[in-house]
C-alpha positions as CSV (number, residue, x, y, z in Angstrom):
1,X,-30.7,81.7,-194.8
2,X,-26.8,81.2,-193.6
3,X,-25.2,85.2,-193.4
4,X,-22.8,85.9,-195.8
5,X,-20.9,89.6,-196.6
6,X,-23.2,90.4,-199.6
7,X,-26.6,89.5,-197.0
8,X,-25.5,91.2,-194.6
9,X,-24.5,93.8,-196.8
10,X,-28.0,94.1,-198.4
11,X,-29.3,94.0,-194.8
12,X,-28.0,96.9,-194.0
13,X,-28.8,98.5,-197.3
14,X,-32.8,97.9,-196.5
15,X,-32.6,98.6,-193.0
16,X,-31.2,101.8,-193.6
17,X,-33.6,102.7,-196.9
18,X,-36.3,100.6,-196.6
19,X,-36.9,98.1,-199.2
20,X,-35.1,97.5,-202.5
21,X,-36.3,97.1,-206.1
22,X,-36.0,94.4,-207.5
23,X,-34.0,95.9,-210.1
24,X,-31.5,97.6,-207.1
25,X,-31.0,93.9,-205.5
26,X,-30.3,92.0,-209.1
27,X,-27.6,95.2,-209.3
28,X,-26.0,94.1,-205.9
29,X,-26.3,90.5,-205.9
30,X,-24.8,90.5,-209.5
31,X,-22.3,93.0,-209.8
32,X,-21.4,94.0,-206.4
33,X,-17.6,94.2,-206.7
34,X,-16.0,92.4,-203.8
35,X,-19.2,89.5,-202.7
36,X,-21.3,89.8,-206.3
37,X,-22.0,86.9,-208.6
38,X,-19.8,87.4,-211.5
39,X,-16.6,89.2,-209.5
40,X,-17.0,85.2,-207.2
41,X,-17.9,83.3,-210.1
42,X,-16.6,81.5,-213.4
43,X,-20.5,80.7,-214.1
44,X,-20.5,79.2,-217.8
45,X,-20.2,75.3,-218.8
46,X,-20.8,72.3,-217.5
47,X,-18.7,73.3,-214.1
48,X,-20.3,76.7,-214.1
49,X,-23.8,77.1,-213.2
50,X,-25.3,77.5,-216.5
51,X,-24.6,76.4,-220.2
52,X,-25.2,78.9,-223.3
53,X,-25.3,77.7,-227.0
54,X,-21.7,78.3,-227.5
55,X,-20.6,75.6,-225.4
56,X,-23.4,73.0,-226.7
57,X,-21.8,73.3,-229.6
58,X,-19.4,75.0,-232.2
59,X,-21.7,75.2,-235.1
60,X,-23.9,77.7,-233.6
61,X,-20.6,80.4,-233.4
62,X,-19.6,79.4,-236.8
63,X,-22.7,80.3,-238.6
64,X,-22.9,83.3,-236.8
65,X,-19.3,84.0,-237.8
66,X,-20.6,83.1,-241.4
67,X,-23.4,85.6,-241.1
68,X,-21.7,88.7,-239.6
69,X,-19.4,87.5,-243.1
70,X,-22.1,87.7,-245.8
71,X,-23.2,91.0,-244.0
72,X,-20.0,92.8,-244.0
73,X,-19.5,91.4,-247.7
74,X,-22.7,93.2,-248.9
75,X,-22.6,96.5,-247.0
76,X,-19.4,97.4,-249.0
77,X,-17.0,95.4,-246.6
78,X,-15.8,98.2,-244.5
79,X,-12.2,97.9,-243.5
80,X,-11.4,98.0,-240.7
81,X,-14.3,96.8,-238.8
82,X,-15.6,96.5,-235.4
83,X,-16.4,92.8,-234.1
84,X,-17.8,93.2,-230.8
85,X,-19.3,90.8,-228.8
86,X,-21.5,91.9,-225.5
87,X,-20.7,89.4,-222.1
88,X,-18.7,87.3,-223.6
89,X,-18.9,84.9,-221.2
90,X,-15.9,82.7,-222.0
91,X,-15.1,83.5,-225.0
92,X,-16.6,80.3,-226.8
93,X,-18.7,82.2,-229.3
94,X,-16.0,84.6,-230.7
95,X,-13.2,81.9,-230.8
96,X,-15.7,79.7,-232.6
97,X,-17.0,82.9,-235.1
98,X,-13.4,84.4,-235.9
99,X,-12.4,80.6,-237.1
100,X,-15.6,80.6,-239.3
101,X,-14.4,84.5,-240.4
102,X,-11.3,83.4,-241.6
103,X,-12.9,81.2,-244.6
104,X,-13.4,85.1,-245.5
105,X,-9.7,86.0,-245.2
106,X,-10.4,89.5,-246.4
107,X,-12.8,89.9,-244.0
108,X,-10.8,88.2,-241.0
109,X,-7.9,90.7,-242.0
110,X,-10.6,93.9,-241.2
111,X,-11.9,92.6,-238.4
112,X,-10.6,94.3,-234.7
113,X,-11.9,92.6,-231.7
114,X,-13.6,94.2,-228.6
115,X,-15.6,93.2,-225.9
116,X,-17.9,94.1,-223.0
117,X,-17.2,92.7,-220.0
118,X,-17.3,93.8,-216.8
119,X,-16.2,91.0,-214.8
120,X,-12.3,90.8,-213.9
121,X,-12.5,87.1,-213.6
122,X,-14.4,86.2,-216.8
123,X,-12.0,88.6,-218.8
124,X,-9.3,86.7,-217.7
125,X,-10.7,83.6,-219.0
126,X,-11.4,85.7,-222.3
127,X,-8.3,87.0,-222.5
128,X,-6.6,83.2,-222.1
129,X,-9.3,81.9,-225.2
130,X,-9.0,84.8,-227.9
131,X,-5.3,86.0,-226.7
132,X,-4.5,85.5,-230.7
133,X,-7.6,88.0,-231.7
134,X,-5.8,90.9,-229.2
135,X,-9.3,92.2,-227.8
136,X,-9.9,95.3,-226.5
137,X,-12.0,95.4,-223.4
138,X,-14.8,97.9,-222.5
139,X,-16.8,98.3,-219.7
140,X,-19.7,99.1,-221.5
141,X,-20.5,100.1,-225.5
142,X,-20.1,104.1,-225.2
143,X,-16.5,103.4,-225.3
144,X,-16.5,101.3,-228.5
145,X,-14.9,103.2,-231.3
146,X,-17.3,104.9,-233.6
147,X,-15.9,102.5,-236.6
148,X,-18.6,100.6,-238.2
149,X,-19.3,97.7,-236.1
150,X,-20.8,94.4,-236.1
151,X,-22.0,93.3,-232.7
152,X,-22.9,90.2,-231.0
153,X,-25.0,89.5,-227.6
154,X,-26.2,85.7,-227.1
155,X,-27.7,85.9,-223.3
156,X,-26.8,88.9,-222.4
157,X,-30.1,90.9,-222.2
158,X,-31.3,88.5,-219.5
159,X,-29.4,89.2,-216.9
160,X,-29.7,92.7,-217.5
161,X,-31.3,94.3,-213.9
162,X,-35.2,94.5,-214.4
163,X,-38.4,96.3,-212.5
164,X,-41.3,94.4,-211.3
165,X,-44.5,95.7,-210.9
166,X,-47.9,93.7,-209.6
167,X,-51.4,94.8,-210.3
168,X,-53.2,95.2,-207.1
169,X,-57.0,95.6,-206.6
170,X,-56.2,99.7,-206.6
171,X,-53.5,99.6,-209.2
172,X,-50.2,99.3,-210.1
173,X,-47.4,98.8,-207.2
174,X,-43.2,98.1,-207.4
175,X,-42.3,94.7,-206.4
176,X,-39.6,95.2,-204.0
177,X,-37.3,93.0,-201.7
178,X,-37.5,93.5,-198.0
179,X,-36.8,91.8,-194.9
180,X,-38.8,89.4,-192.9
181,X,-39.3,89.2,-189.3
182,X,-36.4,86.9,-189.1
183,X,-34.3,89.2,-190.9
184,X,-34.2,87.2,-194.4
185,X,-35.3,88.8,-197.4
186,X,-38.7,88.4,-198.8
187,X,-40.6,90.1,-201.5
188,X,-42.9,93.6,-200.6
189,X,-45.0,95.7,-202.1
190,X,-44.3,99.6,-202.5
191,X,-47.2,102.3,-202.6
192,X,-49.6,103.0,-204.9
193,X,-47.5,104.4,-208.3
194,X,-49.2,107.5,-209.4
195,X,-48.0,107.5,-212.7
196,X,-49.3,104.0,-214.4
197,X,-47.8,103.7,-218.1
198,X,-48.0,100.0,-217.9
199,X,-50.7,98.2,-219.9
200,X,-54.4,97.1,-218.7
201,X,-53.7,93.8,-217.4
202,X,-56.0,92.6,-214.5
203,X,-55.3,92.6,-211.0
204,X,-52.9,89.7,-210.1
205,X,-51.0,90.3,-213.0
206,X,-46.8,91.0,-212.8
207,X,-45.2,93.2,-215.3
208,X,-41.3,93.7,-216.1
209,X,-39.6,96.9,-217.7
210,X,-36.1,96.3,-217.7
211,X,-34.6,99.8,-217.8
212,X,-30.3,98.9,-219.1
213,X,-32.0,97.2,-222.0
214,X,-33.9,100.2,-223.3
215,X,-30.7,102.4,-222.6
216,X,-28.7,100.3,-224.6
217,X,-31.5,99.8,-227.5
218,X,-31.5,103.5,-227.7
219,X,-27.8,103.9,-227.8
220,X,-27.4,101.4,-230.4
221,X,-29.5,102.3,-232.4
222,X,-28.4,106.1,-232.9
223,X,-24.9,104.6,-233.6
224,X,-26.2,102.5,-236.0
225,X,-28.3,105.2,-237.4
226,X,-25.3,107.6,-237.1
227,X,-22.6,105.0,-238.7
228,X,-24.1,101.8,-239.8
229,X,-23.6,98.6,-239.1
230,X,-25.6,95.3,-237.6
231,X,-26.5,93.8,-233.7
232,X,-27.5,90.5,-233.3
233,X,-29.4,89.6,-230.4
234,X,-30.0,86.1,-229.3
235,X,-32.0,85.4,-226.0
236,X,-34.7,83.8,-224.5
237,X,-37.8,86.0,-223.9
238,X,-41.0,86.9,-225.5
239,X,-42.9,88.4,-228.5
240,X,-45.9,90.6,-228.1
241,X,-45.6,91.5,-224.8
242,X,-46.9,89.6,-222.2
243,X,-47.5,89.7,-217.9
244,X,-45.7,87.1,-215.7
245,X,-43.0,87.2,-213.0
246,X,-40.0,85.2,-215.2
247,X,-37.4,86.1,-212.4
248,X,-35.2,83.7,-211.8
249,X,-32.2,81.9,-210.5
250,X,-29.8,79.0,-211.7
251,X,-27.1,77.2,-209.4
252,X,-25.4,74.1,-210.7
253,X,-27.6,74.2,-213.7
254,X,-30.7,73.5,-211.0
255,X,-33.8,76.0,-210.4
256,X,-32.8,78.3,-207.0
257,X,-35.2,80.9,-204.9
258,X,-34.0,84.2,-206.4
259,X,-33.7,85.8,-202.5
260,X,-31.7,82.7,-201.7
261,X,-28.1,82.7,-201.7
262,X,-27.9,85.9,-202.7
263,X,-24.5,86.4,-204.9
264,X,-24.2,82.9,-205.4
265,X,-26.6,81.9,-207.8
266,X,-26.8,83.4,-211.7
267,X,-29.9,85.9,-211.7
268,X,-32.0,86.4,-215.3
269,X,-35.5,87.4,-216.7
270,X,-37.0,86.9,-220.1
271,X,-35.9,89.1,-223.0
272,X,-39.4,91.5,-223.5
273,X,-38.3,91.6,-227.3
274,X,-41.1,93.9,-228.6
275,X,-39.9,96.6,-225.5
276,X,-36.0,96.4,-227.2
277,X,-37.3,96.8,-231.0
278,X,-39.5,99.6,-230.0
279,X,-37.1,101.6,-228.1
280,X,-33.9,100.8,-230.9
281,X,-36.5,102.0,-234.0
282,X,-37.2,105.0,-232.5
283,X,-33.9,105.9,-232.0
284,X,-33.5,105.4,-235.9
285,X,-32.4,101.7,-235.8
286,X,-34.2,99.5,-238.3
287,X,-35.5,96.0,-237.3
288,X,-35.3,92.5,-238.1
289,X,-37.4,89.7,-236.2
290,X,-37.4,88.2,-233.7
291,X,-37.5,85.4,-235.5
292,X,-37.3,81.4,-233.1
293,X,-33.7,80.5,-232.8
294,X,-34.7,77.0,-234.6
295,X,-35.9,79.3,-237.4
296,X,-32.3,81.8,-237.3
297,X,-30.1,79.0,-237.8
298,X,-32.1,77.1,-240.4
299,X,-32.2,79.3,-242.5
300,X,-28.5,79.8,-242.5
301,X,-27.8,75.7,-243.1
302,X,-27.8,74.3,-239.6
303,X,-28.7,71.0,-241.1
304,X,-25.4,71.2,-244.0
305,X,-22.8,72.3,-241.8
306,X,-23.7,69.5,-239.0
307,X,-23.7,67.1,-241.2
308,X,-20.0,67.8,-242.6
309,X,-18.7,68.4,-239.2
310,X,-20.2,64.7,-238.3
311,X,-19.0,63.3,-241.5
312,X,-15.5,60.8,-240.6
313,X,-16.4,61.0,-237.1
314,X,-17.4,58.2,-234.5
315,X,-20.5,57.2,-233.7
316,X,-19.8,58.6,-230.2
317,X,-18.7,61.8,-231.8
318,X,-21.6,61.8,-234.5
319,X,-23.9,61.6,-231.6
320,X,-22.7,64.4,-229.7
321,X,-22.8,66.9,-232.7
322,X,-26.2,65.4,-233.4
323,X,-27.4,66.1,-229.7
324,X,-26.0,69.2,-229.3
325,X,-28.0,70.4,-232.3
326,X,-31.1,69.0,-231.1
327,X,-30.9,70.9,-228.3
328,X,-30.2,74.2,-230.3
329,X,-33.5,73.4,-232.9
330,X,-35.7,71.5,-230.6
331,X,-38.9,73.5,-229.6
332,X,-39.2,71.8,-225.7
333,X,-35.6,73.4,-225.4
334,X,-34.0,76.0,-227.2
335,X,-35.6,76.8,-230.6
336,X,-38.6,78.2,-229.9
337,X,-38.6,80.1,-226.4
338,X,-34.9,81.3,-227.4
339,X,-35.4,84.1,-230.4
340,X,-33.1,85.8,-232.6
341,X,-33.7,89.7,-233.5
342,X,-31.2,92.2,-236.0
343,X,-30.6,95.6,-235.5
344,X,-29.0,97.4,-238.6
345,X,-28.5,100.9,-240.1
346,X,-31.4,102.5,-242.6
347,X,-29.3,101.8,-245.3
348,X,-28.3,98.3,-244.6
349,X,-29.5,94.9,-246.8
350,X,-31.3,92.5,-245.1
351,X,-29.5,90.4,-242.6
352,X,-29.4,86.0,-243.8
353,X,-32.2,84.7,-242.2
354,X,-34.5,87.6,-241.1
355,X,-36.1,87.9,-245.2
């Protein structure tokens, strides 16, 4: 493992505290603000590391941009209203939903644009996309006006900091990250926890809690509660819950050792969906799915609108819009392992798709 600032940084870190969580070194390795992933990194599309539906293709952006249409249209279209749009990445998937929007012109017309995004160098790519839409940048959603919003987040709970915890033969411990005798980090154990709230899975068995996302469940869903409004949530993950270590790390769109290369390679974990609707309905949010992405954008005419936007086109062209769509529905890819869930207010209809 070559030394770098950030592992010598987390070096010191351990060597002066003793082992980190795993939650404490996803923290460090992602966000650290000088050596971290995203304040080194420009990490979406086919240069970047990884690629998110946006960039496979327009279609999935303008049907969202469609939906978050019909919703506003039948919750009394609010004027103005809050668009927001959690990690942006670059901003693919609002460029792609405001041009869908404006078939609503009314609607385009209410719309004011923020985002959240804490990276410097991704809102500079933002800025350079959606520099028409004049966004307003957050560093996180308690500074969102309280106007009634209408929020996106396509990968964003994944690489949200989670907690690991294995079941030993005398209970529940903290996966942690410490050092090895040659000084590289490895994965401990911490002692015995002596409060167990996690569920009765045998020994062996690795559980995640993922602390930001239930923060932010909860906080959404008293806004919405409090001022109404929708959140639509696409990710990869799983529905009931379920054990298994789903850390891991993507460099150059290839599999990487989390530990290796710290700050250089994209850290995620699976989306524990059931975790997220619990904790935003008991903050007075209802909910809606999770329903299988191939499902979500069915149901909103997938099929229709990719055939128009091949329609006149090459065969080249045709083939591309027809791949990239594949790759959106298909269940050995992204329909069925990537799921879409709705948050709303009490008194909001039911979101397109989620009936």
């Amino acid at each position: 493992m070559s030394a770098t600032p950030l592992l010598e940084h987390l070096r010191g870190l351990i060597r002066a505290g003793g082992p980190l969580t795993v939650e404490h070194y996803m923290e460090v390795a992602l966000w650290h603000p000088q050596w971290g992933y995203y304040a080194t990194h420009s990490p979406v599309g086919a240069r970047g590391d990884f690629v998110t539906a946006p960039e496979i293709s327009q279609v999935f952006g303008e049907l969202i941009g469609l939906w978050l249409a019909d919703l506003w249209q039948r919750s009394g279209a609010p004027d103005p209203v809050i668009v927001c749009e959690l990690g942006p990445g670059k901003g693919t998937l609002m460029a792609d939903l405001l041009r869908a929007a404006a078939t609503v012109p009314a609607f385009r017309r209410a719309i004011r644009v923020h985002l959240v995004e804490a990276s410097t160098t991704l809102r500079a790519v933002q800025a350079d996309a959606l520099h028409a839409a004049t966004p307003t940048w957050h560093e996180s959603l308690m500074t969102v006006p309280a106007n009634p919003l209408l929020l996106v987040a396509n990968e964003f709970l994944d690489a949200l900091p989670i907690r690991q915890f294995k079941c030993q033969a005398d209970g529940w411990h903290e996966r942690c990250v410490g050092l090895d005798a040659r000084g590289d980090l490895t994965f401990v154990h911490g002692p015995k926890l002596s409060v167990e709230n996690l569920a009765a899975w045998p020994a062996g068995s690795v559980a995640e809690h993922r602390p930001a996302a239930r923060t932010l469940a909860r906080d959404l869903g008293r806004r919405l509660a409090q001022h109404g409004g929708a959140a639509l949530f696409i990710d990869y993950g799983y529905f009931p819950p379920a054990p298994g270590d789903t850390l891991q790390a993507v460099v150059r769109h290839q599999r990487h050792a989390p530990l290796r290369d710290p700050g250089a390679a994209d850290l995620t974990a699976h989306v524990d969906f059931a975790d997220f609707t619990a904790a935003a309905a008991a903050a007075g949010a209802r909910t809606w799915g999770p329903i299988s992405q191939a499902r979500f954008l069915k149901a909103l005419g997938i099929d229709v609108r990719v055939r128009r936007l091949a329609a006149g086109k090459d065969a080249q062209q045709q083939a591309q819009i027809e791949s990239g769509c594949r790759r959106l529905l298909d269940e050995t890819q992204m329909g069925t392992l990537f799921k879409a869930l709705a948050l709303t207010g009490r008194d909001a209809p039911t979101p397109a798709g989620f009936d």
